[in-house]
C-alpha positions as CSV (number, residue, x, y, z in Angstrom):
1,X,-2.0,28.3,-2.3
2,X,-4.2,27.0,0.6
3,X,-2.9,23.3,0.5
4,X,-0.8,21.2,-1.8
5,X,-0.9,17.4,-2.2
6,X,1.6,15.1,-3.8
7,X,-0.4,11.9,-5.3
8,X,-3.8,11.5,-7.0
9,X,-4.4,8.1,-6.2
10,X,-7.1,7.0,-3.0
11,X,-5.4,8.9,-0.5
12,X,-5.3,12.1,-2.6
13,X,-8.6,11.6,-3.7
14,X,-10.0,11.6,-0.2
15,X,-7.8,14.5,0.5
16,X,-9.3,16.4,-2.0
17,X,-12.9,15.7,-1.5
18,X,-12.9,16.7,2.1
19,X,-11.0,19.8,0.8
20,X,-14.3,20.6,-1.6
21,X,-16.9,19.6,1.2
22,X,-14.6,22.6,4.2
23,X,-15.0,24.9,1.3
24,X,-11.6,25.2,0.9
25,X,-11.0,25.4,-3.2
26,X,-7.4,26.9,-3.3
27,X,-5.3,23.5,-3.4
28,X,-4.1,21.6,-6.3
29,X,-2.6,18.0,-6.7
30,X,0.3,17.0,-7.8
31,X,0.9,13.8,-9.7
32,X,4.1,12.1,-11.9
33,X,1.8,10.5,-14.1
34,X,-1.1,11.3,-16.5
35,X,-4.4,10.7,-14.4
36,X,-6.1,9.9,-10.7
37,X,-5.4,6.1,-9.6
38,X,-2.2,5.9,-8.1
39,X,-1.5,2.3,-7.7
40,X,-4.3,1.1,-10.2
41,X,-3.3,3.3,-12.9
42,X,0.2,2.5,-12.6
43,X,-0.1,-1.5,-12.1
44,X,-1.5,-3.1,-15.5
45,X,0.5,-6.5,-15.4
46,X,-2.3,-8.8,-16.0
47,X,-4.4,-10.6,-13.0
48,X,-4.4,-7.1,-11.4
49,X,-7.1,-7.6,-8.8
50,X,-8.4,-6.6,-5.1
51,X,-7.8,-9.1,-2.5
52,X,-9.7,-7.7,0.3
53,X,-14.0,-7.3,-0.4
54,X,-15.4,-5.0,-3.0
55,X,-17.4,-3.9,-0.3
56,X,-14.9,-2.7,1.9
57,X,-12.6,-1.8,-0.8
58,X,-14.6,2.1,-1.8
59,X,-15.0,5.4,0.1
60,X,-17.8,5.2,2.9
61,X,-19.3,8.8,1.2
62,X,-19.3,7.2,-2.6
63,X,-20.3,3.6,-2.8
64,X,-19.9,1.7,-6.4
65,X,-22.7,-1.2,-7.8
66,X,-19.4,-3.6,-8.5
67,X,-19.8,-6.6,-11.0
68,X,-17.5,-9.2,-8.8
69,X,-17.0,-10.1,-5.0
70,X,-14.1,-9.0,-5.9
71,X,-13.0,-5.6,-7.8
72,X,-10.4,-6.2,-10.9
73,X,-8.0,-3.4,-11.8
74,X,-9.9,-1.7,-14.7
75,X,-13.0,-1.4,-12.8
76,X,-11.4,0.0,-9.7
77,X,-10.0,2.3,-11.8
78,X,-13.0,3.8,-13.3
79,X,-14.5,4.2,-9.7
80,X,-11.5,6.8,-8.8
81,X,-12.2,8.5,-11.8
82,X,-15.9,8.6,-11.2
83,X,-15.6,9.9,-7.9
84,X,-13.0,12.5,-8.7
85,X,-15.4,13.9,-11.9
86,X,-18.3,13.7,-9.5
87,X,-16.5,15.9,-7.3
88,X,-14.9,18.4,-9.6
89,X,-11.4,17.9,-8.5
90,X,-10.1,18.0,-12.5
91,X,-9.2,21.5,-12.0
92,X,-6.8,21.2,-9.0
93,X,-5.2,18.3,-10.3
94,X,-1.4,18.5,-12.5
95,X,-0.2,15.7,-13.9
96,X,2.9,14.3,-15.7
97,X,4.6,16.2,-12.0
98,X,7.3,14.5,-10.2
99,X,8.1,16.4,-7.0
100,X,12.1,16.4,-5.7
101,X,12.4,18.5,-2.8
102,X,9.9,19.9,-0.3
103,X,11.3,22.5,2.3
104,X,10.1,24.6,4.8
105,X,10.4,28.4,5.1
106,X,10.6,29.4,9.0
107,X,10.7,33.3,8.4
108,X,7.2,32.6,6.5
109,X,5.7,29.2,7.2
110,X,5.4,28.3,4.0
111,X,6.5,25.2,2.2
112,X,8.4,25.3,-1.0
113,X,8.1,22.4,-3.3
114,X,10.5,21.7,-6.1
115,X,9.6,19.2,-9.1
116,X,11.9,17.5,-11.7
117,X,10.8,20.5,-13.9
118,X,12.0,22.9,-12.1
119,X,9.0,24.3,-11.1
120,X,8.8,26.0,-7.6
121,X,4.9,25.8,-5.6
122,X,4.1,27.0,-2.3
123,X,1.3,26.4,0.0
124,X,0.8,26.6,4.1
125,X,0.1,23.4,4.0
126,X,1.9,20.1,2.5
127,X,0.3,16.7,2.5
128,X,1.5,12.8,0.8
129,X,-0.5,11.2,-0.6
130,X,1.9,8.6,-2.0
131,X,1.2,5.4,-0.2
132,X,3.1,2.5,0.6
133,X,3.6,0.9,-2.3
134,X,4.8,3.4,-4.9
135,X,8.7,2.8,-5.3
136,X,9.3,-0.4,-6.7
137,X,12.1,-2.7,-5.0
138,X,13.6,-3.6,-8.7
139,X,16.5,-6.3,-8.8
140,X,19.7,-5.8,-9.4
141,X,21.7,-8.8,-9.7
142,X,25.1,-9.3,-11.6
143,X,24.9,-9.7,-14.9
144,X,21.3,-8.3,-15.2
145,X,22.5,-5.5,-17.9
146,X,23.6,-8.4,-20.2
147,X,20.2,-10.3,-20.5
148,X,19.4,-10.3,-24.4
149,X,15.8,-10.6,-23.0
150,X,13.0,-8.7,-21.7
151,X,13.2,-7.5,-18.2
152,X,10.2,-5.7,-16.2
153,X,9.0,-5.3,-12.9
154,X,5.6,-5.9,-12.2
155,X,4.7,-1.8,-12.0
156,X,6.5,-1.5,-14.8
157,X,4.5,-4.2,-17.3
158,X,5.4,-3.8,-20.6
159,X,2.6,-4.3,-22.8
160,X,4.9,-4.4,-26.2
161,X,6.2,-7.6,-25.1
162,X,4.6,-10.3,-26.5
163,X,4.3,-13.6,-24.3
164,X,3.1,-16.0,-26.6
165,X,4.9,-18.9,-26.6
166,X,7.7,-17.1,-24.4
167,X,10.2,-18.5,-21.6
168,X,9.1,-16.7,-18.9
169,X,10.4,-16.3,-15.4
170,X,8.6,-15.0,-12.8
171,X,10.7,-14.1,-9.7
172,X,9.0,-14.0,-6.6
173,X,5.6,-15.2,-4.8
174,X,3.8,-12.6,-3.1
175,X,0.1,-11.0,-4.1
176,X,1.8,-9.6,-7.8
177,X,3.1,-13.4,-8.9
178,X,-0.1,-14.6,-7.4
179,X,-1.8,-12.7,-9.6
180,X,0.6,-12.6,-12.9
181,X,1.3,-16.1,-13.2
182,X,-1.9,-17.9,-13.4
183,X,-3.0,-14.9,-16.1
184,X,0.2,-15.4,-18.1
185,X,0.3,-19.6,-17.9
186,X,-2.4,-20.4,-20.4
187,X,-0.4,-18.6,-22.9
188,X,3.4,-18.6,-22.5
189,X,5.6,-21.8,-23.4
190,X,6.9,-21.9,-20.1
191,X,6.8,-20.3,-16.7
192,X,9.6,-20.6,-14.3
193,X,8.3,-19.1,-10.8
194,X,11.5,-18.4,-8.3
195,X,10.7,-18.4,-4.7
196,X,13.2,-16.8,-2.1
197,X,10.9,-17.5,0.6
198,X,6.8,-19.4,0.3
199,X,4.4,-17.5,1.3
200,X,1.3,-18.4,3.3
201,X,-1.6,-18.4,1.1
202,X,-5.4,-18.9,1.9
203,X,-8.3,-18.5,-1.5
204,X,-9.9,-16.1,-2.3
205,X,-13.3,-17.2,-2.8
206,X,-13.8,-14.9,-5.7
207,X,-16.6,-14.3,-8.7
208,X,-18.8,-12.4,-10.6
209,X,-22.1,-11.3,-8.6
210,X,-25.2,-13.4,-9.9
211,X,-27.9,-11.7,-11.2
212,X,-30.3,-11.0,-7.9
213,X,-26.8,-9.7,-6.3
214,X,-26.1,-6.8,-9.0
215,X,-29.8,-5.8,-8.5
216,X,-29.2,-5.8,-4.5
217,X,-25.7,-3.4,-5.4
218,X,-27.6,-1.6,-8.1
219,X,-29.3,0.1,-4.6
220,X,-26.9,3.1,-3.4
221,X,-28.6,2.5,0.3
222,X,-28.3,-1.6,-0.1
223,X,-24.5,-1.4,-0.9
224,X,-24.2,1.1,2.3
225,X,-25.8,-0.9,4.6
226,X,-24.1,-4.0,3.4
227,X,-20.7,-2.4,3.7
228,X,-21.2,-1.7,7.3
229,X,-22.4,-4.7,8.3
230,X,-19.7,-6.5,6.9
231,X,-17.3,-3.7,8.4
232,X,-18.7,-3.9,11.8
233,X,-18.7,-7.9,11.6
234,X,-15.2,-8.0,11.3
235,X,-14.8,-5.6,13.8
236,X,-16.6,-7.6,16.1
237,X,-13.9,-10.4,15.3
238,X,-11.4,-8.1,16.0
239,X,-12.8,-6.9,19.3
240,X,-13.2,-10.2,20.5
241,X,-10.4,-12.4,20.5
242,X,-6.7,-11.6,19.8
243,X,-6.0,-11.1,16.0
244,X,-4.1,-13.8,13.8
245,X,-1.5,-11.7,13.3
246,X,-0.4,-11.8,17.2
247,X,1.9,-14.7,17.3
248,X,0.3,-18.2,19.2
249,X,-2.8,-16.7,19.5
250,X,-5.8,-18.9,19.4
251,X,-6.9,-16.9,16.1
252,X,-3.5,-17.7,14.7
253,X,-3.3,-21.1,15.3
254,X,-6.1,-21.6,13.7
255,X,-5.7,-19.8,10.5
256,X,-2.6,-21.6,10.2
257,X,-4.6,-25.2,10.2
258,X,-6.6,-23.4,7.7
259,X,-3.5,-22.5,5.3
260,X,-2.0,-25.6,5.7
261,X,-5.1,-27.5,5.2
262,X,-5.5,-25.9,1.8
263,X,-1.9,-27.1,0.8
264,X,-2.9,-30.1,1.7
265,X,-5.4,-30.2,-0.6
266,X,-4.7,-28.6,-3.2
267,X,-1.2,-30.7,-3.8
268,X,-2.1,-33.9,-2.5
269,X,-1.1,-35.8,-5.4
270,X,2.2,-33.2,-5.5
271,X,4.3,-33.9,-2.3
272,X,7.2,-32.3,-3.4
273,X,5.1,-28.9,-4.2
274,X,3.6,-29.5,-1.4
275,X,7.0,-28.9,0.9
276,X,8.2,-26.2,-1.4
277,X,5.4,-23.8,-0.7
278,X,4.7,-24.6,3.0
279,X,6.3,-21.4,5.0
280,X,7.9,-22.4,8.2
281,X,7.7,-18.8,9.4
282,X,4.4,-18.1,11.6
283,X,1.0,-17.3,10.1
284,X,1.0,-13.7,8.6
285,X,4.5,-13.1,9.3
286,X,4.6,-11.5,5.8
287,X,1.8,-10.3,3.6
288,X,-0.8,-13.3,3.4
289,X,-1.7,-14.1,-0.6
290,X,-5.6,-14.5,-1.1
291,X,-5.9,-16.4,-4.5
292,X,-7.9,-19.0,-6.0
293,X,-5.6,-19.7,-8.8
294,X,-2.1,-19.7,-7.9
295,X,-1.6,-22.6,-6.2
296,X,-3.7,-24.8,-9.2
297,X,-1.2,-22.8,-11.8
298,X,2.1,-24.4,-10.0
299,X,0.6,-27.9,-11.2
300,X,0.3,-27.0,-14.8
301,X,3.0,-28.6,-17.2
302,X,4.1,-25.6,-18.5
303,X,4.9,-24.4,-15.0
304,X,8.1,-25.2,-12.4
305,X,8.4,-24.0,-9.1
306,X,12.1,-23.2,-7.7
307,X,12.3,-23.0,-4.6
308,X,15.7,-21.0,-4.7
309,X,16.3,-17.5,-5.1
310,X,18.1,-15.8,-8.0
311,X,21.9,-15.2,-7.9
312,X,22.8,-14.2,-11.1
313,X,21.8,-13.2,-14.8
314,X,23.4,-14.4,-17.9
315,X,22.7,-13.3,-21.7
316,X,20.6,-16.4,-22.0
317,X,18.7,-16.7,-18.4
318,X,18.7,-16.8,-15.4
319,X,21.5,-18.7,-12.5
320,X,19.5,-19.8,-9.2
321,X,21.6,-19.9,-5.6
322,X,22.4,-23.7,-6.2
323,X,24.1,-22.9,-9.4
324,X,21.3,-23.8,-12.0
325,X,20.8,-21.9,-15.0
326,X,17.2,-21.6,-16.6
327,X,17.0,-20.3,-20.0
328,X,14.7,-17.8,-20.1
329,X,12.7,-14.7,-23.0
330,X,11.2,-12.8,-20.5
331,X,12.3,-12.0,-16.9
332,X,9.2,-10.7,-14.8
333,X,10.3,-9.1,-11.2
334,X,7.7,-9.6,-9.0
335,X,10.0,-8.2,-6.2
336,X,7.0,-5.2,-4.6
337,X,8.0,-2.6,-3.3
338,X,10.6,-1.0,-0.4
339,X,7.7,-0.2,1.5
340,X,9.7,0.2,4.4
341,X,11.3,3.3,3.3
342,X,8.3,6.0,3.3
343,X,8.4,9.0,1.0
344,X,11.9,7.8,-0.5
345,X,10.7,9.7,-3.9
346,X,11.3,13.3,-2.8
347,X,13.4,15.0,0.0
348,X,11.7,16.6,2.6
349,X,13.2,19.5,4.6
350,X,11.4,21.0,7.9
351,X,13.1,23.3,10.3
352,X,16.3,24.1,11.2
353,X,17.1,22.1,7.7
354,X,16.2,18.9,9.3
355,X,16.0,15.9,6.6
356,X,13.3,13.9,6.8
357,X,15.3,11.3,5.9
358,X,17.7,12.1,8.4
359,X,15.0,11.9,11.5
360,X,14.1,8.4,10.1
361,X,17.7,6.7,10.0
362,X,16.7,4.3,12.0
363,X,13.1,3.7,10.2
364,X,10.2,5.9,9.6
365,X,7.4,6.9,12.8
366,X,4.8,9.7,13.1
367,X,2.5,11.3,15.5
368,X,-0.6,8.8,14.7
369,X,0.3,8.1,11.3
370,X,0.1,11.4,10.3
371,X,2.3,14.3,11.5
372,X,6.0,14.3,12.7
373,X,7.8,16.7,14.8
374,X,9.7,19.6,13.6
375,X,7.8,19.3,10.3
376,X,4.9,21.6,10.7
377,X,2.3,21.9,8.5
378,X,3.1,18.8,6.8
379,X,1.0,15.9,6.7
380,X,0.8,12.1,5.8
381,X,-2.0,10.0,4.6
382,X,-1.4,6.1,4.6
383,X,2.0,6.9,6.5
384,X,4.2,5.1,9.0
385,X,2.2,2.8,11.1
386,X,-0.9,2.7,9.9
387,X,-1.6,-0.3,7.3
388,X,-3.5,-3.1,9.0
389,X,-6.6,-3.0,10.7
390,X,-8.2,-5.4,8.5
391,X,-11.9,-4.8,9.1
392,X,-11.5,-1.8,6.6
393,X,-9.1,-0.5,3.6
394,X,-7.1,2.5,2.6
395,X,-10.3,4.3,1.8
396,X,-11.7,4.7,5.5
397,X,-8.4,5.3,6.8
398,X,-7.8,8.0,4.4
399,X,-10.9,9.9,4.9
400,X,-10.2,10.2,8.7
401,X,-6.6,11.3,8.5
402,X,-7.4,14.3,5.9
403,X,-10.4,14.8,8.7
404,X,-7.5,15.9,11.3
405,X,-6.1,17.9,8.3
406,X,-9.7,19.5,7.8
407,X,-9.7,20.7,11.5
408,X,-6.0,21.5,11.6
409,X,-6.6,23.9,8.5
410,X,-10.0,25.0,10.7
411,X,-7.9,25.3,14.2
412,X,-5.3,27.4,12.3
413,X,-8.4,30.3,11.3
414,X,-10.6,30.4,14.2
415,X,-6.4,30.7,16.4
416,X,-5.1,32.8,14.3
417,X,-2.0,30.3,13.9
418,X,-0.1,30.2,10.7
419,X,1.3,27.0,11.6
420,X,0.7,23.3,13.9
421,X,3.8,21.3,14.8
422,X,3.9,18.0,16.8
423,X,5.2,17.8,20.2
424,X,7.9,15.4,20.3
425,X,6.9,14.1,24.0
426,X,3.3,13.0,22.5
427,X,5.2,11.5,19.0
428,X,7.7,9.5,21.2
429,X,5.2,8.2,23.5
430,X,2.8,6.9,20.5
431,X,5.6,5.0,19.1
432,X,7.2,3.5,22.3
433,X,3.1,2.4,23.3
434,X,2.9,1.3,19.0
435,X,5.9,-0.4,19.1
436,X,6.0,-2.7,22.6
437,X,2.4,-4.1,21.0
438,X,3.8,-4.8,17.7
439,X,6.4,-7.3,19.2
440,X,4.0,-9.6,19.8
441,X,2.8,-9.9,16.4
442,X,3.8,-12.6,13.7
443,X,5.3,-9.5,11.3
444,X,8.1,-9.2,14.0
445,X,9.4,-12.9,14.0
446,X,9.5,-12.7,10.1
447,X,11.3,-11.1,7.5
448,X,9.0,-9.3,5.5
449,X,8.5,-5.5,3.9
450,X,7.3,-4.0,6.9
451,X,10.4,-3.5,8.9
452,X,13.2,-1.2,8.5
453,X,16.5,-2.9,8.5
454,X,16.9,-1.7,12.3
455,X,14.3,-4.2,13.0
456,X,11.7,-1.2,13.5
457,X,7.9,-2.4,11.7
458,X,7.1,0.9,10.3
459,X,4.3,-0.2,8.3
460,X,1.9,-1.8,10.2
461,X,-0.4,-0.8,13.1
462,X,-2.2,-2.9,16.0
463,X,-5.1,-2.9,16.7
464,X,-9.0,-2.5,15.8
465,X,-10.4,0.2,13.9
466,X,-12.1,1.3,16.6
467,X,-8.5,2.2,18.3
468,X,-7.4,3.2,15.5
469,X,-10.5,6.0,15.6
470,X,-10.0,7.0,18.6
471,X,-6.3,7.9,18.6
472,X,-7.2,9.9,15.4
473,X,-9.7,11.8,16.9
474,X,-7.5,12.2,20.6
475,X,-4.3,12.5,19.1
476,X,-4.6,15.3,17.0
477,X,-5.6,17.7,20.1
478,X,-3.6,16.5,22.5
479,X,-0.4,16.0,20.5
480,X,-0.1,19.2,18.3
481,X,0.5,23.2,19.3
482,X,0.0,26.4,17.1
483,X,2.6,28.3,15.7
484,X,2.5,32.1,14.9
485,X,4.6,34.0,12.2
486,X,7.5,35.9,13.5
487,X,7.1,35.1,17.0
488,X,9.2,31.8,17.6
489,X,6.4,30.1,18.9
């Protein structure tokens, strides 16, 4: 085939529609589980929620009337689905397909992809769609395999397990637990919330659109033209000052006054919560939490904060770091995901029998985001270096990068190329530029997901959209060459 993509969730979606509108209809899309959604099929714990604006949060060619400020999981996911029926992708996709192996055939510049199956497809050209946040960074302490309990991670909820009046503990306190434990609260016994590290949390200002707002969103050109304004108000912000994620900033001095001041308030007659969950990292050294109702959910009875992280498990519960053990039903592991190691699902082999894995020892990079060199033909949506940005979500950035995979696929028939590589010079020089701007950022004085264990921030990128444009548009050109079958070059 024409063009293969692994993952049907927003990236794979976008890939696909700007497939349908080139007229190119000889791809398919792979995907390990039953239906489109990636993340917001697979994640049904309860409290599964946006944090960023339903207006941001949709594709800029397909905007949604959305009930809340906020999107909630379900009605996300019938969006995706809406858009992929609307644009008769159910044809190219395969579900219930996990790939393995991906590798590249020199002699015919193909790329041969292997899934658990054992089924063998081959396209020209490869592109991931599996985001970020698809492998889950589950726990494994001693003495886990004994728990007489229930254990799950937060991907992994398990609906058969009934938390009515259950012990329940809930390790960990990013956007998951944020979300989990003020839905699970008001109905388990008791909920025991371990914290390896606070995080800095602002709310979320969140609700249900009154009745002259769902009229105003009911209008296809209303909800356009209040998605770019709010898109091209925060881009002003950006554009103006330094962001709050560039450490002492004047931005970030000031969001910090803001997150503490909400401490203050909300646990003013709680001192001692009040220390526990003040971070004394910078402002947005890790993923900042947006939530109205996690903070209030610390101060019910039923719930304890420990300010400790796990060490152990026992058959009965759980052992924290000071040697306390908390008897516990259910043990929730709210632990994300090991974003920092991109595309760790499958093995990916370019030329020469180069591992993918093996170019990124020291943590992943790409040309842009997107490509890699010595990988041709293969492409990355949502890939090293590009989360951030805040002005918009994953849905604007994926519809630009599978635009440079569009005119790649346009560039190979009008040259006559069966193949675009990267030139290592231009890759090298985009990550040295990335890289010396990301170490004045917050995320590189904090220990957080978006750094590789050689200290590299592989996740993140710096800048405005507008930049972020503009190398998209410039990078593709300028940093990729043609190949041709059979002749080396």
């Amino acid at each position: 085939m024409r063009v293969l993509v692994i993952g049907a969730g927003i990236s794979g979606i976008a890939m696909g529609v700007r497939l349908k509108r080139a007229g190119i209809d000889d791809f398919r899309i792979l995907d390990e589980t039953d239906g489109v959604g990636g993340t917001w099929r697979i994640n049904t714990y309860p409290g599964a929620a946006v944090d960023i604006a339903s207006l941001i949060f949709q594709f800029g060619f397909r905007t949604h009337p959305w009930q809340r400020t906020h999107a909630r999981r379900q009605e996300v996911l019938d969006y995706l689905e809406q858009v992929a029926e609307e644009a008769d992708l159910g044809r190219h996709f395969v579900f219930g397909t996990r790939v393995t192996e991906a590798r590249w055939n020199e002699d015919e510049h193909l790329w041969s992809v292997t899934t658990a199956a054992g089924e063998t497809y081959q396209a020209e050209v490869l592109v991931s769609a599996v985001g970020l946040l698809s492998n889950p960074n589950l726990a494994a302490w001693p003495g886990l395999d004994t728990f007489g309990g229930s254990v799950m991670h937060t991907q992994q909820w398990r609906h058969d397990v009934d938390l009515a009046d259950a012990r329940v503990a809930v390790v960990g306190v990013g956007s998951s637990s944020a979300q989990v434990v003020p839905a699970i609260a008001p109905v388990a016994r008791s909920v025991n919330v371990f914290q390896r590290e606070p995080g800095w949390v602002l709310p979320k200002g969140e609700r249900t659109y009154d009745a002259g707002e769902l009229r105003r969103t009911s209008r296809a050109w209303h909800r356009r033209l209040d998605r770019s304004v709010q898109i091209i108000r925060k881009e002003w912000r950006n554009l103006s000052g330094r962001p709050s994620y560039v450490a002492g900033s004047r931005r970030n001095r000031a969001m910090d006054r803001m997150a503490r001041d909400y401490i203050g308030a909300t646990f003013a007659d709680r001192p001692d919560l009040r220390e526990a969950v003040t971070p004394t990292y910078p402002f947005e050294g890790k993923r900042v939490v947006f939530s109205d109702d996690f903070y209030p959910a610390l101060k019910r009875d039923n719930v304890r904060l420990i300010p400790r992280p796990v060490a152990s498990a026992t058959p009965t519960g759980l052992v924290d770091v000071d040697g306390e053990h908390h008897e516990v039903d259910v043990i929730v592991t709210a632990t994300g995901f090991t974003a920092a190691e991109l595309l760790a699902g499958y093995d990916v082999i370019g030329r020469r029998g180069r591992r993918l894995r093996d170019t990124w020892a020291d943590g992943a990079f790409a040309h842009v985001g997107v490509t890699v060199p010595g990988y041709p033909n293969f492409y990355m949506l949502f890939g090293p270096n590009t989360n951030g940005s805040g002005a918009v979500s994953i849905y604007w950035k994926s519809e630009q990068q599978a635009a440079w995979v569009v005119a790649d696929l346009r560039r190979m028939q009008r040259r006559g190329f069966s193949a675009i590589d990267t030139h290592e010079l231009a890759c090298t020089a985009y990550n040295a530029w990335l890289q010396r701007r990301l170490r004045r950022t917050t995320w590189a004085r904090s220990s957080n997901y978006f750094k590789h264990p050689s200290g590299r921030i592989v996740t993140q990128f710096d800048g405005s959209i507008t930049l972020q444009w503009l190398l998209l548009k410039l990078g593709r050109p300028l940093g990729t060459y043609g190949l041709r079958r059979g002749t080396g070059a």
